[in-house]
C-alpha positions as CSV (number, residue, x, y, z in Angstrom):
1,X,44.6,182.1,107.2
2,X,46.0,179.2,108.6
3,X,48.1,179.3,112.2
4,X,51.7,179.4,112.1
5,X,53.4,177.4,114.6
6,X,56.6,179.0,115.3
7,X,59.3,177.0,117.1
8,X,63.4,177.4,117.7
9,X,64.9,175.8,114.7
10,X,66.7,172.3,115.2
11,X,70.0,173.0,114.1
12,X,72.7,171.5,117.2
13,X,74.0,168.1,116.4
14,X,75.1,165.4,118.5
15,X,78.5,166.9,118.2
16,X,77.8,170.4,119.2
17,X,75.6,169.4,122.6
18,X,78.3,167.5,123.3
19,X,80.9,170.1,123.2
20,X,78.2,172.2,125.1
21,X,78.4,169.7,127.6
22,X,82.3,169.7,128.1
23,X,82.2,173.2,128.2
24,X,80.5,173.2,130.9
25,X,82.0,170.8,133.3
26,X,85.6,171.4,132.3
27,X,86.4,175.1,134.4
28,X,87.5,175.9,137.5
29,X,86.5,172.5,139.1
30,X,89.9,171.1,137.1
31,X,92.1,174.0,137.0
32,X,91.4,175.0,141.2
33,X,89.7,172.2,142.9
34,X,92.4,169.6,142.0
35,X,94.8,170.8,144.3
36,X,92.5,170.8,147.0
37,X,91.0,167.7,146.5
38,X,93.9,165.8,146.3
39,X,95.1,167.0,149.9
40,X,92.1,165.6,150.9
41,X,91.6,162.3,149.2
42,X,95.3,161.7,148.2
43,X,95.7,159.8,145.1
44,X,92.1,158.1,145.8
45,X,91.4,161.6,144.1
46,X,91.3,159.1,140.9
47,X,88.2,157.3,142.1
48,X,86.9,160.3,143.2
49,X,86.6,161.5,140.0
50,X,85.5,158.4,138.7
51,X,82.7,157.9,141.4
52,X,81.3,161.8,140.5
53,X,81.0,160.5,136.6
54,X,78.6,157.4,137.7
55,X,76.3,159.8,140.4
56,X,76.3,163.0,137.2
57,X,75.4,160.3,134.9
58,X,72.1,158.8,137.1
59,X,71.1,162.4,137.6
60,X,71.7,163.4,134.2
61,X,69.3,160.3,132.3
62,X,66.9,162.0,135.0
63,X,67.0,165.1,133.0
64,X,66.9,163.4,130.0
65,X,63.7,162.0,130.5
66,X,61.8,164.8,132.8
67,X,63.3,167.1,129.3
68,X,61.3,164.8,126.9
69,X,58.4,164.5,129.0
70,X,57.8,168.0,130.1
71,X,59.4,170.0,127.6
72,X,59.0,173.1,128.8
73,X,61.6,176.3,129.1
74,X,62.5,176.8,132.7
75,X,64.2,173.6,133.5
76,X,64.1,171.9,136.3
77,X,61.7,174.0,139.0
78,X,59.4,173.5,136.1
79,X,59.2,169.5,136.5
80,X,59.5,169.9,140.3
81,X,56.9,172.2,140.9
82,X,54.0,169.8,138.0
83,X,55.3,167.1,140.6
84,X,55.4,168.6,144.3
85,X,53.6,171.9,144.2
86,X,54.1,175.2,144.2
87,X,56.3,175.7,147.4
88,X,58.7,172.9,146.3
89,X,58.7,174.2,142.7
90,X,59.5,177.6,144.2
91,X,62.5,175.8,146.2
92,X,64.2,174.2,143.5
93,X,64.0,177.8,141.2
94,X,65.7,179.6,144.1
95,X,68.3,177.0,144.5
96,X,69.0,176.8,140.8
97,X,69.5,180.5,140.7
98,X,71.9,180.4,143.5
99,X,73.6,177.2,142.1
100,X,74.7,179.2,139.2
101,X,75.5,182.3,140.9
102,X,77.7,180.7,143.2
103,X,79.6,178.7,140.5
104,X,80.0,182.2,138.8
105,X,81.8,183.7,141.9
106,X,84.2,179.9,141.5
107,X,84.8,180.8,138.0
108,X,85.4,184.5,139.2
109,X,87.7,183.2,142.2
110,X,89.9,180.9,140.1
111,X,90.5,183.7,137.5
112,X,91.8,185.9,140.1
113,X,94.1,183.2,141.7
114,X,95.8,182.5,138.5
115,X,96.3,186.1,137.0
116,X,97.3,186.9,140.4
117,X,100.1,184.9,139.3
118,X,101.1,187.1,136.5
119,X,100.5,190.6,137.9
120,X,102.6,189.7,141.4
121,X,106.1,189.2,139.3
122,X,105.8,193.0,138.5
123,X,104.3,195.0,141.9
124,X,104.4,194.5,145.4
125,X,101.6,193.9,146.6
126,X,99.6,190.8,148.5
127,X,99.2,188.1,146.4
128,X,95.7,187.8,148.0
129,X,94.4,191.0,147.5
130,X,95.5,191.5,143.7
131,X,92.9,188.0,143.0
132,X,90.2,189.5,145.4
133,X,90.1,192.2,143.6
134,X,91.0,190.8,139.8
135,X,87.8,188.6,140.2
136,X,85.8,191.3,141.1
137,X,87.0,193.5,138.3
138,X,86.2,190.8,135.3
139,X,83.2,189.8,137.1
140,X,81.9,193.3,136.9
141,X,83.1,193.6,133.3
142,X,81.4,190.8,131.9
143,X,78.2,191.8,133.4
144,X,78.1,195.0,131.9
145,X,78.4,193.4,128.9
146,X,75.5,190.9,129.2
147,X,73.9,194.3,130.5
148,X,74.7,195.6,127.2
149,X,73.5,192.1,125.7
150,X,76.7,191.0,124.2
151,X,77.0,187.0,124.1
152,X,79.5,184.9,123.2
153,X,79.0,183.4,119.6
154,X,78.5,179.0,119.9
155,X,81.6,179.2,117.3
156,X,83.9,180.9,120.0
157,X,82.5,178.9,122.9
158,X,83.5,175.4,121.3
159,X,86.7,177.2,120.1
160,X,87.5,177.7,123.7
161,X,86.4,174.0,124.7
162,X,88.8,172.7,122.5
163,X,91.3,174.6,123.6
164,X,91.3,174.1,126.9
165,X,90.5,170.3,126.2
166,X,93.8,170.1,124.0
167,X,95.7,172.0,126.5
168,X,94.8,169.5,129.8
169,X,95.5,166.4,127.2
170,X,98.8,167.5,126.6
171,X,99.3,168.5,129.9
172,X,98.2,164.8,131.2
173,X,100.1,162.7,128.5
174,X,103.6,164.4,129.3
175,X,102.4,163.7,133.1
176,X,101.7,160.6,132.3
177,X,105.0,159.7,130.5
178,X,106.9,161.0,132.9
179,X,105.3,159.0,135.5
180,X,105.1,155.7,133.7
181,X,108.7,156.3,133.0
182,X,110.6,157.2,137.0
183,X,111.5,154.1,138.5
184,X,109.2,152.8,141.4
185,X,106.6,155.1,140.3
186,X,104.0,153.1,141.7
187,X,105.3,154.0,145.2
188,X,103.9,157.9,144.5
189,X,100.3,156.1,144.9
190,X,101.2,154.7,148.2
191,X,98.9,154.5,150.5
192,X,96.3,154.5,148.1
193,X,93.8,156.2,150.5
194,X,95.2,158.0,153.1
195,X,92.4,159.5,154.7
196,X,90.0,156.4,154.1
197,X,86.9,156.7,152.6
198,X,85.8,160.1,154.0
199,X,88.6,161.8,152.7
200,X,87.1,160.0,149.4
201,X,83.5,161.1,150.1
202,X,84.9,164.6,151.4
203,X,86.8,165.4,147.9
204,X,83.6,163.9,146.2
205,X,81.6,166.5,147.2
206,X,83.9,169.1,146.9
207,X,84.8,168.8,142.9
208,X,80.9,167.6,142.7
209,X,80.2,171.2,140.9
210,X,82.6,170.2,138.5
211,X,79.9,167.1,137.1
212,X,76.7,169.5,136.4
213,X,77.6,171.0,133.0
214,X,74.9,168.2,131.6
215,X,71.9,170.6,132.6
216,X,72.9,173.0,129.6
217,X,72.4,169.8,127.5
218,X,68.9,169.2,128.3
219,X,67.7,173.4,128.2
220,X,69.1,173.2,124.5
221,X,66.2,170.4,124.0
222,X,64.4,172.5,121.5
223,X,67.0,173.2,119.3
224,X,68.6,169.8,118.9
225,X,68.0,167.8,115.8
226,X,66.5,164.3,116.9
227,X,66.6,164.8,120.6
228,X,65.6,161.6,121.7
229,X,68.6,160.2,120.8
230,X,70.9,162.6,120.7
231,X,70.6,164.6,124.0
232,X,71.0,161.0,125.9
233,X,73.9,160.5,124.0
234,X,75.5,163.9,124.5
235,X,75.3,163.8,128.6
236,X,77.3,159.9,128.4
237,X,79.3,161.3,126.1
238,X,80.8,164.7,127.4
239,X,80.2,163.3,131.2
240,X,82.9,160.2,130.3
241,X,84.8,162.2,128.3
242,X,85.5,165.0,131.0
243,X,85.9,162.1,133.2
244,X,89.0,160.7,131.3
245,X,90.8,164.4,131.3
246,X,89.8,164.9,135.0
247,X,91.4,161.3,135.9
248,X,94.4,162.1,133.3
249,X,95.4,165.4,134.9
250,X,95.0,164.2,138.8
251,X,97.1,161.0,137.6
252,X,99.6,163.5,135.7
253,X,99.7,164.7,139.0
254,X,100.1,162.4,141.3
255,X,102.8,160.5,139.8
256,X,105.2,163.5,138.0
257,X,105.6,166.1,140.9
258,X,108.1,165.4,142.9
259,X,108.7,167.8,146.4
260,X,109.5,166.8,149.9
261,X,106.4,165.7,150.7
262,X,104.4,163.2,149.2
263,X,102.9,164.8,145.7
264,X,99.0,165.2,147.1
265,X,100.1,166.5,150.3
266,X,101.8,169.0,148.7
267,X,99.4,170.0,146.3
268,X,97.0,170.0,149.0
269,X,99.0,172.6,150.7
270,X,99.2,174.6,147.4
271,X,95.2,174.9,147.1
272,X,93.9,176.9,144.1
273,X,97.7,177.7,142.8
274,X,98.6,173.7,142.5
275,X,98.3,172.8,138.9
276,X,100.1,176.2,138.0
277,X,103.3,175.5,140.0
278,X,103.7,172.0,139.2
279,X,103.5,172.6,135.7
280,X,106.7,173.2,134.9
281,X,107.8,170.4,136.5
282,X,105.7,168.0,134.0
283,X,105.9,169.8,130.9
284,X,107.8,172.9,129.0
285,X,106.2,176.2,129.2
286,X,103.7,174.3,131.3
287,X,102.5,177.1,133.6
288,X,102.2,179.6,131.4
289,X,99.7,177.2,129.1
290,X,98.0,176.2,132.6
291,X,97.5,179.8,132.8
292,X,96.4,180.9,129.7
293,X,94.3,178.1,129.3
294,X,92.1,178.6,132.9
295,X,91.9,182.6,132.1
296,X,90.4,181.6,128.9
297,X,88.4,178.9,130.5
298,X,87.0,181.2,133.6
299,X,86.2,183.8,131.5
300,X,84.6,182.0,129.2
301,X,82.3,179.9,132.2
302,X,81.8,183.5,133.7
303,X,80.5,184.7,130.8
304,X,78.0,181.8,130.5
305,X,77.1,181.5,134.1
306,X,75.9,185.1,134.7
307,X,73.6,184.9,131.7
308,X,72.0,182.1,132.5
309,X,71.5,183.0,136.6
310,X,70.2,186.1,135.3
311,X,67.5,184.6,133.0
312,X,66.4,182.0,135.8
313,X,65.7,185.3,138.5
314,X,63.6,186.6,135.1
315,X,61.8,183.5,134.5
316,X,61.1,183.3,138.0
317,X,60.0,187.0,138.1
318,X,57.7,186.6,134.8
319,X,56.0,183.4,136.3
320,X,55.1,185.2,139.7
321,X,57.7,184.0,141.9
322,X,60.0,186.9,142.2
323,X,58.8,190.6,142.0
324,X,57.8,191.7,139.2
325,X,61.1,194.2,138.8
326,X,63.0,191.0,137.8
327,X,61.3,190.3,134.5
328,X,61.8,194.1,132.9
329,X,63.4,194.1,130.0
330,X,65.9,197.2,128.9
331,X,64.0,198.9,126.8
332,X,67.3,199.5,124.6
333,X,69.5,196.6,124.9
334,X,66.4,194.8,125.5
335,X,68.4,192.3,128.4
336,X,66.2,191.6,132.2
337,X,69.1,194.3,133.0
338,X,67.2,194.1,136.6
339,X,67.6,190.3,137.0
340,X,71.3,191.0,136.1
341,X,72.5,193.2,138.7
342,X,70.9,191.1,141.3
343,X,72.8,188.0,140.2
344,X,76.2,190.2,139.6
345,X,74.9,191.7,143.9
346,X,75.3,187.6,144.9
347,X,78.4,187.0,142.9
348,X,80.3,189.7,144.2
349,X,79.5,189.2,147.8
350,X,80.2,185.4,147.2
351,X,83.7,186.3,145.8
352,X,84.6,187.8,149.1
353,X,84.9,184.3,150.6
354,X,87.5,181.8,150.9
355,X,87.2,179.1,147.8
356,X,86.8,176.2,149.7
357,X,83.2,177.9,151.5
358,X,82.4,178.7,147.8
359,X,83.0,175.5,146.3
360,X,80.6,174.1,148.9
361,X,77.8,176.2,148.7
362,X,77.7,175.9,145.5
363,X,78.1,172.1,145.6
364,X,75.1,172.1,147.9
365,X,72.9,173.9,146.0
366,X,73.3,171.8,143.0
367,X,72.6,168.6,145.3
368,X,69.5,170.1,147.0
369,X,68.3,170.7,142.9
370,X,69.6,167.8,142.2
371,X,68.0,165.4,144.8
372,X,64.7,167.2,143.8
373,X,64.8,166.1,140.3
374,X,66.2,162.4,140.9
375,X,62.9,162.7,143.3
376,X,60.4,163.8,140.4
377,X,61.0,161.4,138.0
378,X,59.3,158.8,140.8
379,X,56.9,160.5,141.4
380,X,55.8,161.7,138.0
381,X,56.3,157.4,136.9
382,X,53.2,157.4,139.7
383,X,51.3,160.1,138.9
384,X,51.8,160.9,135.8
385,X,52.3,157.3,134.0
386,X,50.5,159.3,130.8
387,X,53.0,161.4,130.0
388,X,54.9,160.8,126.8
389,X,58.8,159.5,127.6
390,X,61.1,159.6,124.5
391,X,63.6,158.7,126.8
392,X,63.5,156.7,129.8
393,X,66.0,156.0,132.9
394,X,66.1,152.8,134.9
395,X,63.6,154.2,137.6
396,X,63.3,153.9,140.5
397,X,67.2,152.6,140.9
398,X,68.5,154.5,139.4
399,X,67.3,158.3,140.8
400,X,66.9,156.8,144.1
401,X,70.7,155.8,144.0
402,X,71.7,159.5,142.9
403,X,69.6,160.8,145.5
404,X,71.3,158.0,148.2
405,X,75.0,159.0,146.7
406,X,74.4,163.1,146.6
407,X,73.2,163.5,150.1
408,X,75.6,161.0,151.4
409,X,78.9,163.2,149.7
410,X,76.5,166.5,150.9
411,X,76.9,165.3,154.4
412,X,80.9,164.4,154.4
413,X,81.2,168.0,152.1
414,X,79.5,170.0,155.0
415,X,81.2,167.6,158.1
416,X,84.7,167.6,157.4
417,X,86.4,170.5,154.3
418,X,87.6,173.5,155.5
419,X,85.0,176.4,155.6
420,X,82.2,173.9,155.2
421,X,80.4,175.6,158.5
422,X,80.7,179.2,156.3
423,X,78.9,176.9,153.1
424,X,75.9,175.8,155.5
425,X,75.5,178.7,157.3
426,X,75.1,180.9,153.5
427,X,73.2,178.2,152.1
428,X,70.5,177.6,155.5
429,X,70.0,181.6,155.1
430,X,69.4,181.3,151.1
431,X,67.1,178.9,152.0
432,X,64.9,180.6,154.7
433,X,65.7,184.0,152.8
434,X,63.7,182.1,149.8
435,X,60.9,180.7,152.2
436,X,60.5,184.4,153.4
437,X,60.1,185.6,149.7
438,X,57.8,182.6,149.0
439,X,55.4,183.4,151.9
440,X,55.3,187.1,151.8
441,X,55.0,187.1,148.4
442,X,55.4,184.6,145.4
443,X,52.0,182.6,147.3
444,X,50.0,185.2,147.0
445,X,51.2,186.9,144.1
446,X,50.6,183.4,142.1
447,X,47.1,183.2,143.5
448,X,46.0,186.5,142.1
449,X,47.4,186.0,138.8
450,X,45.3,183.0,139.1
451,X,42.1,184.2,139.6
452,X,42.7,186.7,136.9
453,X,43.3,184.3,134.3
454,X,39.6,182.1,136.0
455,X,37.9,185.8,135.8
456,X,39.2,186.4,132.1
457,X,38.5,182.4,131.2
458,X,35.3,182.2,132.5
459,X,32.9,185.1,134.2
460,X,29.3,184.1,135.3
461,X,26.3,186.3,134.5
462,X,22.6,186.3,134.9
463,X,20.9,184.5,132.2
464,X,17.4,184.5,131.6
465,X,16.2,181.1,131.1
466,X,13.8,179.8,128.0
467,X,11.2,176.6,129.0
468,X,12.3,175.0,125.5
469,X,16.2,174.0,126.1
470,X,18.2,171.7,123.4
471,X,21.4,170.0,124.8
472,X,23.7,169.2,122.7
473,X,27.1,166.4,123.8
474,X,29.8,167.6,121.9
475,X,32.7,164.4,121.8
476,X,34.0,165.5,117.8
477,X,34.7,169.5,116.5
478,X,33.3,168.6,113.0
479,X,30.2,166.1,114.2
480,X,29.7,169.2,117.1
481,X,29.3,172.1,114.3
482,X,26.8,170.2,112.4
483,X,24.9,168.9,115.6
484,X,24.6,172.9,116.8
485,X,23.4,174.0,113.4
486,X,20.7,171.5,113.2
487,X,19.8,172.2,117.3
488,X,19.4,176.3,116.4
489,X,17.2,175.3,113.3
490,X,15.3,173.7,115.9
491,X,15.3,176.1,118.2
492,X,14.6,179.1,116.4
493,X,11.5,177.1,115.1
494,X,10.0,177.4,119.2
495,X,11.8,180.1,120.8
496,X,14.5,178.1,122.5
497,X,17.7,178.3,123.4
498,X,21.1,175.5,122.6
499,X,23.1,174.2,125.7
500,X,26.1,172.6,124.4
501,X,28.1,170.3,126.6
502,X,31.7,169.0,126.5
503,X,33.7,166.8,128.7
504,X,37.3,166.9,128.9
505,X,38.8,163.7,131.3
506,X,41.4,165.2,133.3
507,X,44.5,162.6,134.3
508,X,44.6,161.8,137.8
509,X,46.7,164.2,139.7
């Protein structure tokens, strides 16, 4: 019988990954963050945007070529760990699983701002406490029902993209008109920079969460027809094209609302609720479609994000470096239930804080990943130079000028937004909390399964040794066959026994 090679089938096109991609990087980072941002940067919050396109795009022709060289489900702690060890592969797992845990509590926070916004025109009660606990309520909805192992189908998810796409361009070209069309409009951009370049590099690393949606792009490697090509041309694609709508909207913005204070300070001072109480002021009906379009959006990234930081605490607990609790499947909805309810524990907690020390952590976490991968592809150019690379980046000036640019923005994130000190503090205990798992547990956990797999691949035992011996240098399966059957003739002729040999050149590590 001959063996069946069984594989995902290649069925996304260049069109769907890119959608994929959009999907993921337009959410809460343009329907909550704006706001914020632009008190920070004022109307610089145009190159801010702009800048985070050119450091996701270096990062993301990183993944693009570690995804055609390694291949492998698991993603990036996969790469980092055939590049820097164990510990260090270890590292970048745990931060991915909180990068995406995190994010969900964002997703979670901004859906609970802006139905707040509904539910407070009909009781009284804080405005506050009705989005505290709206987020916690759909985030413990939606994780019953990946529990129960309900997803959302690809044709709903890119119905949802387009909607909310179609919703922020329509949105941005009233702002637009508007703004091209008040006399002295020009004067709303005055001064340019108003915080100088570390309100710039502040704001940067702020909305820098908003720029990693390119990731899902590379996991779908396996099932993208002619990825070589395409998966490339789906990160420029949805990273330039989110780009446009994030610069439309924050130029909408800037120039259409009109208060008592210039238009970024006072969407500054509005935070998370901004783009929902301009609206109105750019466009018809324009809160309630702000509205309707970030529930939908939230929801959907919610959805999304607590699958897939549930699957990365599985893969991790099925490759040794969580217990092994995390990789049990549900024996009826057959879903790591386990792995779920500790990513729903993280998200929860996370929602409790303010959205700024969110934002941040999460930001952070995706840079520490981030800065390991740029990292990897250098180091797997040097060691690794046999590796096959469909795709290559411009290395090393590329990932050395993302790594340059993320830790710079890290710094000016952590420094100077409001909260920051909460975002380091939760993300230097992640970090030790991991190093304390890894230690106690994932180091010598991964050295026993080790030595079981050496004990089942190869066991010694006493042989008792003939005086007649034939060696036989196997290079070829077919030449080796025929070589051992003409040694055993031999053999059995004077009572003595066939040594094959085989050499296998292993690369330089």
């Amino acid at each position: 019988m001959e063996d069946v090679k069984v594989a995902l089938s290649r069925e996304l096109t260049f069109f769907d990954i890119t959608m994929i991609g959009i999907a993921g990087m337009i959410g809460a980072g343009i329907f909550a963050l704006t706001g914020i941002a632009s008190g920070i940067a004022g109307p610089a919050i145009l190159l801010v945007f702009l800048f985070n396109g050119m450091i996701a795009t270096f990062t993301g022709l990183s993944y693009a070529e570690l995804g055609s060289a390694i291949p492998e489900a698991g993603g990036s702690y996969i790469w980092v760990r055939e590049a820097m060890g164990d510990l260090m592969g270890f590292i970048a797992g745990w931060c991915d699983w909180a990068a995406h845990t995190i994010a969900c509590s964002l997703y979670a926070i901004t859906f609970g701002a802006f139905f707040s916004e509904i539910i407070v025109k009909f009781v009284d009660i804080p405005q506050k406490n009705v989005a505290v606990v709206s987020a916690l309520a759909v985030v413990t909805f939606l994780t019953y029902v990946n529990y129960l192992g309900a997803k959302e189908s690809g044709r709903l998810g890119g119905a949802v993209t387009l909607f909310k796409v179609i919703v922020l361009v329509i949105f941005g070209a009233f702002g637009v008109y508007k703004t091209l069309t008040t006399p002295n409009w020009v004067s709303a951009f005055q001064p340019f920079m108003p915080h100088g370049w570390v309100g710039v590099l502040t704001a940067m690393g702020l909305t820098y969460i908003a720029f990693e949606g390119y990731e899902i792009i590379v996991q779908s490697g396996e099932e993208v027809k002619n990825p070589e090509r395409n998966i490339p041309k789906a990160i420029m694609a949805s990273l330039w094209i989110t780009v446009a709508i994030y610069i439309l909207v924050a130029f909408a913005l800037i120039g259409a609302v009109k208060a008592n204070i210039p238009s970024w300070m006072y969407l500054g001072q509005l935070k998370e609720y901004g783009l929902i109480r301009v609206a109105n002021q750019i466009m018809p009906f324009g809160s309630a479609l702000i509205i309707a379009g970030g529930l939908v959006s939230t929801v959907s990234a919610m959805n999304a994000t607590i699958y897939s930081s549930s699957r990365v605490s599985f893969a991790m607990g099925r490759i040794g470096y969580l217990p092994k609790v995390f990789s049990r499947i549900h024996a009826k909805h057959r879903t790591p239930h386990i792995a779920t309810v500790f990513s729903y524990l993280i998200i929860a907690v996370m929602c409790l804080l303010p959205i700024e020390a969110v934002a941040s952590a999460a930001d952070i976490m995706f840079i520490l990943l981030f800065v390991l991968v740029n990292a990897v592809v250098i180091i797997l150019r040097l060691r690794r130079p046999d590796l096959k690379r469909s795709f290559r980046t411009l290395s090393p000036y590329l990932p050395l000028t993302a790594i340059v640019a993320q830790i710079t923005i890290g710094y000016f994130l952590v420094a100077n937004i409001e909260h920051g000190d909460i975002a380091l503090e939760v993300s230097i205990l992640w970090i030790f909390l991991g190093l304390f798992v890894y230690f106690a547990y994932a180091e010598k956990e991964r050295m026993r399964r080790e030595e079981e797999v050496t004990k089942t691949v190869y066991e010694e035992y006493p042989i008792e040794r003939k005086a007649y011996r034939i060696l036989v240098s196997v290079a070829h399966p077919t030449y080796g066959k025929r070589l051992a059957k003409f040694a055993e003739v031999i053999a059995k002729e004077k009572d003595g026994e066939v040594i094959v040999l085989n050499v296998v050149n292993v690369p330089r590590q």
